[in-house]
C-alpha positions in Angstrom: 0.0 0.0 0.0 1.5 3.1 -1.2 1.6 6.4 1.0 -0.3 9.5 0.0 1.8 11.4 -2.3 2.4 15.5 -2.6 1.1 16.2 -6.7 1.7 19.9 -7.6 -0.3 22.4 -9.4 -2.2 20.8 -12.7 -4.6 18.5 -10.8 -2.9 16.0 -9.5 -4.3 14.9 -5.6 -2.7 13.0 -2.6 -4.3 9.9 -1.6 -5.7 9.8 1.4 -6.2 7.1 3.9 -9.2 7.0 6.7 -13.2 7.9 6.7 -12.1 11.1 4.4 -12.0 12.1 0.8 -10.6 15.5 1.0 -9.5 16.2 4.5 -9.0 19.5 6.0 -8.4 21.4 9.2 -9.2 24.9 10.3 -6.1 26.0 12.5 -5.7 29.7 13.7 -2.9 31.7 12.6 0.2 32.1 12.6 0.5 28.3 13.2 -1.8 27.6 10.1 0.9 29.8 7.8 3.6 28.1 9.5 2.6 24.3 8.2 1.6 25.6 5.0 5.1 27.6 4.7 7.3 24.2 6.2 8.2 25.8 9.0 5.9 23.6 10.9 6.6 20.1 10.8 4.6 19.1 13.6 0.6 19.4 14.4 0.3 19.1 18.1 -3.2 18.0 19.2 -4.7 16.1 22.4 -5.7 13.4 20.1 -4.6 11.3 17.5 -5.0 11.9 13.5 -7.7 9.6 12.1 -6.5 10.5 8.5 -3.0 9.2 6.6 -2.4 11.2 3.6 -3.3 15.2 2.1 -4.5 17.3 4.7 -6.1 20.4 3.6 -5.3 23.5 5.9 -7.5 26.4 6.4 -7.1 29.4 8.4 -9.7 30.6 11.3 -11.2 33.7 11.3 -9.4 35.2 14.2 -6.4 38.0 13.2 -3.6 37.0 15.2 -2.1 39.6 17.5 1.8 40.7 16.8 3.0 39.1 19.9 1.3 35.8 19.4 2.9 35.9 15.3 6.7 37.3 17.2 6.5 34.4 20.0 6.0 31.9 17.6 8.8 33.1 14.9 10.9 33.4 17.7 10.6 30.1 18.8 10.8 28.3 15.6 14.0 30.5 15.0 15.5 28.9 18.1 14.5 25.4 17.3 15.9 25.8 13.7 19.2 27.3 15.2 19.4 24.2 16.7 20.8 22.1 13.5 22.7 25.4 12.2 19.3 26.9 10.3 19.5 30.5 11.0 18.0 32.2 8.1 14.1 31.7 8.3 11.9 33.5 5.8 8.6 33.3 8.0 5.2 34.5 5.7 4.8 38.1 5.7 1.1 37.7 6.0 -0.9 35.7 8.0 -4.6 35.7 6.3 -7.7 34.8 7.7 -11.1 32.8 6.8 -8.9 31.4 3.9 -7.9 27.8 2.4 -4.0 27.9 2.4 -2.8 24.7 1.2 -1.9 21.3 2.2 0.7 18.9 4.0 0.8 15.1 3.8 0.2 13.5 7.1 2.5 11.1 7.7 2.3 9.2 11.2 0.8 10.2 14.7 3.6 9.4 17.8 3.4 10.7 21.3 5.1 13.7 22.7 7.9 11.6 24.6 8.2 9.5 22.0 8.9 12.4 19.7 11.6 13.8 21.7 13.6 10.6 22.1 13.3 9.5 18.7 17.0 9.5 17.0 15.6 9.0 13.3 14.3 12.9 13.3 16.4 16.3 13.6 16.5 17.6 17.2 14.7 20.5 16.0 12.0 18.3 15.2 11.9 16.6 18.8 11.4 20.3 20.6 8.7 20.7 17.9 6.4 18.6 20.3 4.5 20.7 22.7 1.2 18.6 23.5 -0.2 14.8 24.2 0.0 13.9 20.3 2.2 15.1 17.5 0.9 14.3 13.4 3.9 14.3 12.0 3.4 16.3 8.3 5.9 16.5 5.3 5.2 17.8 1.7 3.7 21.1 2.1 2.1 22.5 -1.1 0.7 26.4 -0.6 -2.1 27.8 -2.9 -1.0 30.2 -5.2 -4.3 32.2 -4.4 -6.3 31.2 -0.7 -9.2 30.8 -1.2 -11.7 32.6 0.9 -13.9 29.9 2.7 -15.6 29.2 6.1 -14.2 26.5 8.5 -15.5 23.5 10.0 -15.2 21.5 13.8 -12.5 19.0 13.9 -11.2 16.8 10.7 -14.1 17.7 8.0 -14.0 17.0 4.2 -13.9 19.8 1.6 -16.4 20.7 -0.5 -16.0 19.4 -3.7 -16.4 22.6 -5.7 -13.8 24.1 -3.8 -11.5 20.6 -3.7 -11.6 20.9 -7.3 -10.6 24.8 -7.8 -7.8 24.1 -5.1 -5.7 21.1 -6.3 -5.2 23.1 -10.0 -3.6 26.0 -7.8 -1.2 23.9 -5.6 2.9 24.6 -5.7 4.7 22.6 -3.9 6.9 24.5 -0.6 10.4 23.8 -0.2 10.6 24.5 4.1 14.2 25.8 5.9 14.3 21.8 6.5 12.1 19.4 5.0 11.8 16.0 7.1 11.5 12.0 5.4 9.3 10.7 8.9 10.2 6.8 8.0 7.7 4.5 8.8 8.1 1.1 11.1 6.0 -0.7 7.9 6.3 1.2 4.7 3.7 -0.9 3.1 1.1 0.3 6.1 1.1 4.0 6.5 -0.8 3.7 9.7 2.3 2.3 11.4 3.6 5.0 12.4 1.4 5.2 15.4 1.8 5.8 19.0 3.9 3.2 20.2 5.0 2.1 17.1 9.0 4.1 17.4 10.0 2.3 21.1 8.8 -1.0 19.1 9.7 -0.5 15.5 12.8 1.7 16.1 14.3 -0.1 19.5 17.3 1.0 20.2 17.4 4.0 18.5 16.5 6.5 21.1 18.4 9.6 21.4 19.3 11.6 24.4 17.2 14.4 25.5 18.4 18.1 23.2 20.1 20.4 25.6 18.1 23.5 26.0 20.4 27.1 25.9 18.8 29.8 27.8 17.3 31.3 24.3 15.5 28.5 23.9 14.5 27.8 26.5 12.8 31.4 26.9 11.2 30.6 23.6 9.4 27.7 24.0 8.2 29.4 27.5 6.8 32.1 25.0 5.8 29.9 22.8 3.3 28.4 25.2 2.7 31.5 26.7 1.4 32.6 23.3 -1.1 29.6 23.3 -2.4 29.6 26.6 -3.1 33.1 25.7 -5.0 32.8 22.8 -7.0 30.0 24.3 -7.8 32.2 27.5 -9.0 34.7 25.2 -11.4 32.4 23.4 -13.0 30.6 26.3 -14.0 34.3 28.0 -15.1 35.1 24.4 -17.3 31.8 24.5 -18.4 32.3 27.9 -19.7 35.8 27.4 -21.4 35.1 24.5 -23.0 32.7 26.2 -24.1 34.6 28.7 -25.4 37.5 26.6 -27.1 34.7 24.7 -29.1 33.5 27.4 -29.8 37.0 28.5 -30.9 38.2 25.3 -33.2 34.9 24.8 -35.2 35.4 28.3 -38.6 36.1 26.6 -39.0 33.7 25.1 -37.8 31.2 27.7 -35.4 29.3 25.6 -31.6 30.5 24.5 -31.3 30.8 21.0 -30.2 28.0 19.3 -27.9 29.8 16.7 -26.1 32.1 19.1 -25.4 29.0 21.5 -24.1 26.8 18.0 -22.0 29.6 16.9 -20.2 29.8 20.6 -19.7 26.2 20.3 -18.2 26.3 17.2 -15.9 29.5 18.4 -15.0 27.2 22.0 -14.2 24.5 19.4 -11.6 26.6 17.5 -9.8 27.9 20.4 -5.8 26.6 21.0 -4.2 25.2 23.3 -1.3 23.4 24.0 1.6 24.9 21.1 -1.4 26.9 19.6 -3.5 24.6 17.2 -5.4 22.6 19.8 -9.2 22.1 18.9 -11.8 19.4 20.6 -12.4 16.0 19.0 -15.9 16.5 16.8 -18.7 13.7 18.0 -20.0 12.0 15.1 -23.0 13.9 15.1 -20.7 17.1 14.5 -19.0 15.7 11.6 -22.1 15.0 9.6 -23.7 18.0 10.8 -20.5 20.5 11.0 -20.9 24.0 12.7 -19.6 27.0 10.5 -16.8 29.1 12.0 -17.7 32.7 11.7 -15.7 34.3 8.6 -13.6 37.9 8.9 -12.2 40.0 6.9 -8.6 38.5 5.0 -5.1 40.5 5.6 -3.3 40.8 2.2 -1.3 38.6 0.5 2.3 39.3 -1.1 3.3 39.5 -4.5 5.5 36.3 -4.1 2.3 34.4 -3.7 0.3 35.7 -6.4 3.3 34.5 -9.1 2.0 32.6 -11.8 3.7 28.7 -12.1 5.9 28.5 -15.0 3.8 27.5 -18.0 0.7 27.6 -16.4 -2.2 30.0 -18.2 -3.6 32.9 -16.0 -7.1 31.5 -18.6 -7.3 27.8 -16.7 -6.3 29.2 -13.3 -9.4 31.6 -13.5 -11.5 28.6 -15.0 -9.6 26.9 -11.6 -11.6 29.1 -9.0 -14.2 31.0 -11.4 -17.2 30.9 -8.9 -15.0 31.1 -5.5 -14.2 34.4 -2.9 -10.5 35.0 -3.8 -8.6 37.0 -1.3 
């Protein structure tokens, strides 16, 4: 069985393993950017990845704040320093409400196992901030993101927009690409939590030695996330509040308002910053819509045509879409 592959620009898709045909996440920025960009090699969540193969990435609605985007370069410049990489080109925009790209998952391992695991760069080991890490390589970035609401948990695209997106995919060569290899290479669910002290025994490495500059980063880093999930929680529980206030003639709370601040709870961080709650199976076939906002801009880099490609067939690519 063959692992999902990275095609570029012209139509080519990933395969994908799991109960998904075109899986995608809704992250908040600047972490979403960071993946799309390679930067990111690691997802951190509190559960494991029920997917193998392309992952789509979408950005929240939520404009990051300056210090969040500067605690998270900051750190990711540290762990790069790490194996000599000290000349990162970070996005210079990180837009909201908008399809990004895509990154092949790989495997799912556990935090500990991460950081004793010999096979990967020790940059990669301080990558892993929370219970479960998806381990992602191959990240392709949309030439133009595509404006689009977000959903709870692991949700499929639709397939008007699956369709416009895979024709304006170009592949992203990160500060450090990483090959994750796999206990099995003819299962790609092997690489699983548990699966490196069994399939790789004996190859654990000694914890990385943290300098005081990284060590102050990753400190900020999680700083960063508990803040942003602070901020969403009283968000959710005020709206819920005024919700119930606001619904007091009638004698029920209204239904929309209360969805809407699950959906919001349910897109709040935690952990290294992407953290979002496992979707019930009734929430997967019956999704809740993130709220959209207003996009920053994008740069001129990303709005370069691929060579040979006709500006005619990428229009036909998104013609009925929002571009940003």
């Amino acid at each position: 069985m063959r692992r999902g592959g990275g095609g570029g620009g012209g139509g080519g898709g990933g395969r994908v393993y799991g109960n998904y045909t075109n899986p995608c996440l809704t992250m908040h920025q600047p972490w979403a950017s960071l993946l799309v960009y390679g930067i990111k090699r690691i997802e951190g969540r509190s559960w494991t990845t029920p997917i193998r193969g392309r992952l789509w990435i979408h950005a929240a609605s939520k404009v990051p704040e300056e210090d969040t985007i500067k605690a998270m370069e900051d750190f990711y410049r540290e762990i790069y320093a790490v194996n000599g990489i000290t000349d990162l080109k970070f996005p210079e925009h990180y837009p909201v409400s908008r399809l990004l790209g895509c990154v092949e998952v790989v495997g799912c391992v556990k935090c500990e196992e991460l950081a004793s695991w010999e096979a990967v760069p020790e940059g990669v080991r301080l990558e892993g901030q929370t219970d479960f890490c998806w381990l992602c390589e191959q990240p392709q970035k949309l030439l133009v993101p595509f404006e689009m609401r977000g959903y709870q948990g692991v949700y499929n695209l639709e397939r008007k927009i699956h369709e416009a997106a895979i024709r304006g995919l170009v592949p992203v060569k990160g500060p450090m690409p990483v090959k994750f290899p796999l206990p099995n290479p003819q299962d790609p669910f092997s690489l699983k939590p548990g699966s490196i002290s069994v399939g790789f025994s004996g190859n654990k490495a000694s914890v990385v030695e943290k300098s005081e500059g990284l060590s102050a980063a990753i400190a900020g880093a999680r700083a960063a996330a508990t803040q942003f999930n602070k901020k969403d929680q009283n968000l959710v529980s005020n709206t819920t509040t005024n919700s119930y206030s606001n619904s007091t003639s009638s004698g029920r709370p209204d239904s929309k308002s209360l969805e809407e601040d699950k959906m919001l709870e349910s897109c709040s961080v935690g952990g290294s910053g992407e953290e979002a709650s496992v979707p019930s199976k009734t929430e997967q076939l019956n999704p809740i819509q993130c709220e959209e906002s207003s996009s920053r801009g994008q740069t001129r880099e990303d709005l370069k045509q691929i060579p040979g490609a006709s500006a005619k067939i990428f229009a036909a690519a998104v013609r009925g879409l929002k571009q940003s």
